[in-house]
ZAKOL-930029 format. One record per residue (C-alpha): residue number from 0; residue in one letter; chain; x, y, z. Coordinates in Angstrom, 3 decimals. Each point is the difference from the previous one (the first is absolute). Layout:
N
{NUM,"a","A",{X,Y,Z}}
...
//
This chain:
194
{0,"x","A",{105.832,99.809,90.276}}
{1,"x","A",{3.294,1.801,-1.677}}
{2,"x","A",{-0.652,2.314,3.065}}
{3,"x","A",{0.348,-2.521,2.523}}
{4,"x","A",{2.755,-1.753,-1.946}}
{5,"x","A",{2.076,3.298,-0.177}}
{6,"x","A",{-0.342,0.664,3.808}}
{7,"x","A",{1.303,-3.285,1.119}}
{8,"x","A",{2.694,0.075,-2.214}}
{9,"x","A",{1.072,3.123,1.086}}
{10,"x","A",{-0.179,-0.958,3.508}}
{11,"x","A",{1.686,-2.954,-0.342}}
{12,"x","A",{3.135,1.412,-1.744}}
{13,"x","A",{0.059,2.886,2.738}}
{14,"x","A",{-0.333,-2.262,3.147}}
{15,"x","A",{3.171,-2.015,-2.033}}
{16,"x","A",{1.595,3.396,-0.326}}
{17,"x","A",{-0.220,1.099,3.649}}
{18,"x","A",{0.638,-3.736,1.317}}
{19,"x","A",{3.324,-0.142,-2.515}}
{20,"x","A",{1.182,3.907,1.632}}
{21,"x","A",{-1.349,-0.389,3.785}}
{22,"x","A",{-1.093,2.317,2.649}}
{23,"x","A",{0.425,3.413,-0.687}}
{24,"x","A",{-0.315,1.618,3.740}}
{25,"x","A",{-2.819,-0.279,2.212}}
{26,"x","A",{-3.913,0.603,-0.359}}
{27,"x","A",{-2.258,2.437,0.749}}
{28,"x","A",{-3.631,1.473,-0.094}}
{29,"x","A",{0.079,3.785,-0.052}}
{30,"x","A",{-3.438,1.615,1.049}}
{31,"x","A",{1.452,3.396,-0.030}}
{32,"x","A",{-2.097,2.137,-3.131}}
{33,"x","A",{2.575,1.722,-2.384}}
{34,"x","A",{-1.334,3.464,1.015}}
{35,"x","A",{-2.268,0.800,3.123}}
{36,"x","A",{-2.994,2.403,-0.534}}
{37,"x","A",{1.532,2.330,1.772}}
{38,"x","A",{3.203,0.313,-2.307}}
{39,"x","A",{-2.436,-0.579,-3.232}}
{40,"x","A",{-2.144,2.901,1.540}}
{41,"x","A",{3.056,2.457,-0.077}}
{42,"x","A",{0.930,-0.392,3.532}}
{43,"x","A",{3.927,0.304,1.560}}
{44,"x","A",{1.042,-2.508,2.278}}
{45,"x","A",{0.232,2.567,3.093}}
{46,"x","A",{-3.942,0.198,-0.806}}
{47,"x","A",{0.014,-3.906,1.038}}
{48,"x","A",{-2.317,-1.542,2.283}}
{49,"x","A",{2.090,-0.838,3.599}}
{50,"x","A",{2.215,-3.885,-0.477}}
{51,"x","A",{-2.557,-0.919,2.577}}
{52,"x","A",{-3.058,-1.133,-3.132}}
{53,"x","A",{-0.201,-3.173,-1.428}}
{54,"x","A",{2.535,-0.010,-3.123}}
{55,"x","A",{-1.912,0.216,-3.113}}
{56,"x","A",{-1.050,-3.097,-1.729}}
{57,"x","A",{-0.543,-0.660,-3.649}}
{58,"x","A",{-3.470,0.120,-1.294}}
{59,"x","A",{-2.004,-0.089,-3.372}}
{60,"x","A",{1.390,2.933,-2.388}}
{61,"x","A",{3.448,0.140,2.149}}
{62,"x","A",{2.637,-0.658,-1.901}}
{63,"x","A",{3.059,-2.499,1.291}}
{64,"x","A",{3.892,-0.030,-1.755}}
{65,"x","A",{1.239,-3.231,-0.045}}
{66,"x","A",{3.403,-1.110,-1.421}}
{67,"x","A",{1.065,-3.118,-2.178}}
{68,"x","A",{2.113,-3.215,-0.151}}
{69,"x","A",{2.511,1.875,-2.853}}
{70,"x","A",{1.929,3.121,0.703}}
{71,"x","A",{-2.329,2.644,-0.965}}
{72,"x","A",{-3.310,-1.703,-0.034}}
{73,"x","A",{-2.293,2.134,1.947}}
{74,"x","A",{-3.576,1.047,-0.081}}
{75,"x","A",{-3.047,2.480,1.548}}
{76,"x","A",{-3.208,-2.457,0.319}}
{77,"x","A",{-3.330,1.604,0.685}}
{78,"x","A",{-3.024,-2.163,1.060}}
{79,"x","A",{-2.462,2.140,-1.819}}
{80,"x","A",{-3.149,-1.383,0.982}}
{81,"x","A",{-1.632,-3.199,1.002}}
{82,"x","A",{-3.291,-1.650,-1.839}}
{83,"x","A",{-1.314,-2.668,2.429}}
{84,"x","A",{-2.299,-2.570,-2.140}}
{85,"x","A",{1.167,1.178,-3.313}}
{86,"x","A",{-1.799,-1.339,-3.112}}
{87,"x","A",{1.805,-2.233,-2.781}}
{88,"x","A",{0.287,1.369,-3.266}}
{89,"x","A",{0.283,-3.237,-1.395}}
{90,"x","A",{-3.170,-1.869,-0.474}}
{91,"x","A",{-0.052,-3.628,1.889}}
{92,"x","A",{2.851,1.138,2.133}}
{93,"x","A",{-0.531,0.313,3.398}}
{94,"x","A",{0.682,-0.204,3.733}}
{95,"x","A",{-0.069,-3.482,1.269}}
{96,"x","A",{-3.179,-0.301,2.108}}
{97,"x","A",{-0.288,1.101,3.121}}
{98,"x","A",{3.100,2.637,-0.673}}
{99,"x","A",{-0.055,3.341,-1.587}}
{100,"x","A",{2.700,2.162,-1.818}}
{101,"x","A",{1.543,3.208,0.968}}
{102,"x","A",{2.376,1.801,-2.373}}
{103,"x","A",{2.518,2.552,1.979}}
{104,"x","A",{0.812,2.726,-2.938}}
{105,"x","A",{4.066,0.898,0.266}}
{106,"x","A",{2.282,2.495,-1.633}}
{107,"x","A",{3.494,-0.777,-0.217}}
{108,"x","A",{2.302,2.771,-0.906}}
{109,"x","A",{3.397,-1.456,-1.067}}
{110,"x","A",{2.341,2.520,2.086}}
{111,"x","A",{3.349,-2.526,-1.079}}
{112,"x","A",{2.271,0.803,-2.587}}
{113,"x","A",{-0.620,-3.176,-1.828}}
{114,"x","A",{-3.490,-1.558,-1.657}}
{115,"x","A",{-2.705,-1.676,2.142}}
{116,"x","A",{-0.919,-3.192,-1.288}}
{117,"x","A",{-1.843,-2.049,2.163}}
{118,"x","A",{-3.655,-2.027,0.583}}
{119,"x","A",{-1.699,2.113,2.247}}
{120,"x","A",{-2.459,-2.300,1.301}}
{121,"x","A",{2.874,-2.381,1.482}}
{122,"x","A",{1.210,2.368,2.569}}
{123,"x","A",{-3.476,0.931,1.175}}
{124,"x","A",{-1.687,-0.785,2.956}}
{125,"x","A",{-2.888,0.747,1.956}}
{126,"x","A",{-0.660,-1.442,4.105}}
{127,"x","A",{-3.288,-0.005,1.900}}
{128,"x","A",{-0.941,1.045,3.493}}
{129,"x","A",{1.534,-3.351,1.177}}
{130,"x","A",{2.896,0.633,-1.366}}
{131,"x","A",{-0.473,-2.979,-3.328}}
{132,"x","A",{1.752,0.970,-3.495}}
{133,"x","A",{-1.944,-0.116,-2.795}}
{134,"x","A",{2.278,-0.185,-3.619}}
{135,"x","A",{-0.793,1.351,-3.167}}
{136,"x","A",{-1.763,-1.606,-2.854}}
{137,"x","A",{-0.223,0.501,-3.351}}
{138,"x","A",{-3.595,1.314,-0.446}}
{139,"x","A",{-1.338,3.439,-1.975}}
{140,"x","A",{-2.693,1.833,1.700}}
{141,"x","A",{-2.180,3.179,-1.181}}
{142,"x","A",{1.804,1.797,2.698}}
{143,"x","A",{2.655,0.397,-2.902}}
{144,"x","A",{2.890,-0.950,-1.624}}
{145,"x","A",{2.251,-1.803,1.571}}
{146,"x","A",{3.937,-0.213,-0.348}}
{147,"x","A",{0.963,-1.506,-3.452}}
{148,"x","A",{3.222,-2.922,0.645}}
{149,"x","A",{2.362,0.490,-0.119}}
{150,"x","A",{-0.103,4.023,0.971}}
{151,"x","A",{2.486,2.155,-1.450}}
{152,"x","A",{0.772,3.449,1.612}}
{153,"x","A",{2.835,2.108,-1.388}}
{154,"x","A",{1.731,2.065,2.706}}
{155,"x","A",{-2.162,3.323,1.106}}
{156,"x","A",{-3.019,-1.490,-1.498}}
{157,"x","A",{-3.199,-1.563,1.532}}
{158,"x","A",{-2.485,-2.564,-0.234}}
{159,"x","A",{-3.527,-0.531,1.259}}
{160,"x","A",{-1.460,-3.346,0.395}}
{161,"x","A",{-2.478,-2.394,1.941}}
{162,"x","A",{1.078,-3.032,1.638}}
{163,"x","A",{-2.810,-2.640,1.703}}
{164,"x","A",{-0.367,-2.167,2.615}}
{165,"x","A",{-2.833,-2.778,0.914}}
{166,"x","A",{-0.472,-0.021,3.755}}
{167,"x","A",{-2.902,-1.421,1.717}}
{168,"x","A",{-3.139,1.917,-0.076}}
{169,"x","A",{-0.352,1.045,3.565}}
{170,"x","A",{3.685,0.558,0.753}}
{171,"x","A",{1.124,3.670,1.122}}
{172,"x","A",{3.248,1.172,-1.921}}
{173,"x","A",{1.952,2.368,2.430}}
{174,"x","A",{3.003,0.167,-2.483}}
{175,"x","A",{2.007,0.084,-3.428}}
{176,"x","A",{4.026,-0.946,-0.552}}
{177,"x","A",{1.767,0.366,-2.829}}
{178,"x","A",{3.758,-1.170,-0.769}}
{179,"x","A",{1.805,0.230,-2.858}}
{180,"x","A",{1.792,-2.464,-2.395}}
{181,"x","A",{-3.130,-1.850,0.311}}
{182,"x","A",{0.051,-0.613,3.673}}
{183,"x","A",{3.932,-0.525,0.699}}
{184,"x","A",{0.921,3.494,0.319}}
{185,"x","A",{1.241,0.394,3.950}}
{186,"x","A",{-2.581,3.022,0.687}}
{187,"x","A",{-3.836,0.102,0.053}}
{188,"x","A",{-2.167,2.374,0.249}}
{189,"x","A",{-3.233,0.194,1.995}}
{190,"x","A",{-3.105,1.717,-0.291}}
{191,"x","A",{-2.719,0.491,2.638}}
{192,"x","A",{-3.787,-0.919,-1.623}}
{193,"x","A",{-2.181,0.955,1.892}}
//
């Protein structure tokens, strides 16, 4: 319940923060991985593939930098890996019926020059074959432990975390987004499922 309490609080007072300072610049949705395989494999970009291919699109264990609201806010996220019908480690707690849980495992690297503090789960989504956005909620699952909030990340360090979602049971997920400052950061990054 203090869980809940703290995340809607927090949201609150940041959607009042961004209302009171505006739009910072446009968004967008990068899909572009940090590092190829080719570069992570040692390769030099004469050894490139012709501009002809496909560009290469984020996946799970691809790693996306994203920047903040404040000057020097910035961050690597990782989707690590995806449990589909994860179990809840809380007894009596559990999907509503006729949904299931899935909890997408991210790292976020804090690559600013200032501390990350922020609730995870609020600038997490996942979307489904059809393109419907499924939100976080505040669930723990055996998959493991999920992102304590708020999360604190001094800069250079990391943190590992869980965050889940209830989607219907027979919907396909296709993707994950994640945005910082709980959502209201201007880029997003994407991450191909399946």
């Amino acid at each position: 319940m203090r869980r809940t309490a703290a995340l809607l609080t927090g949201t609150a007072l940041l959607a009042l923060a961004v209302t009171a300072c505006g739009p910072t610049g446009g968004n967008t949705v990068s899909t572009q991985p940090k590092q190829t395989a080719a570069a992570s494999a040692g390769g030099s970009p004469s050894s490139k593939a012709p501009s002809s291919k496909a560009p290469s699109v984020a996946k799970v264990g691809d790693t996306i930098g994203l920047k903040g609201m404040n000057q020097g806010a910035s961050a690597d996220i990782t989707v690590v890996k995806v449990v589909d019908n994860a179990q809840s480690a809380t007894d009596g707690i559990n999907p509503a019926d006729g949904k299931r849980w899935v909890a997408v495992q991210f790292r976020i690297k804090n690559t600013g020059t200032a501390a990350y503090s922020d609730a995870p789960s609020n600038g997490a989504t996942v979307l489904d074959d059809q393109g419907q956005s499924y939100n976080s909620v505040v669930a723990d699952t055996t998959a493991g432990q999920s992102f304590p909030t708020p999360l604190n990340i001094a800069a250079g360090d990391s943190a590992l975390g869980f965050i889940t979602f209830e989607v219907p049971t027979g919907t396909k997920l296709s993707k994950a987004q994640f945005t910082l400052d709980s959502g209201f950061a201007d880029q997003t990054g994407q991450w191909q499922l399946g």
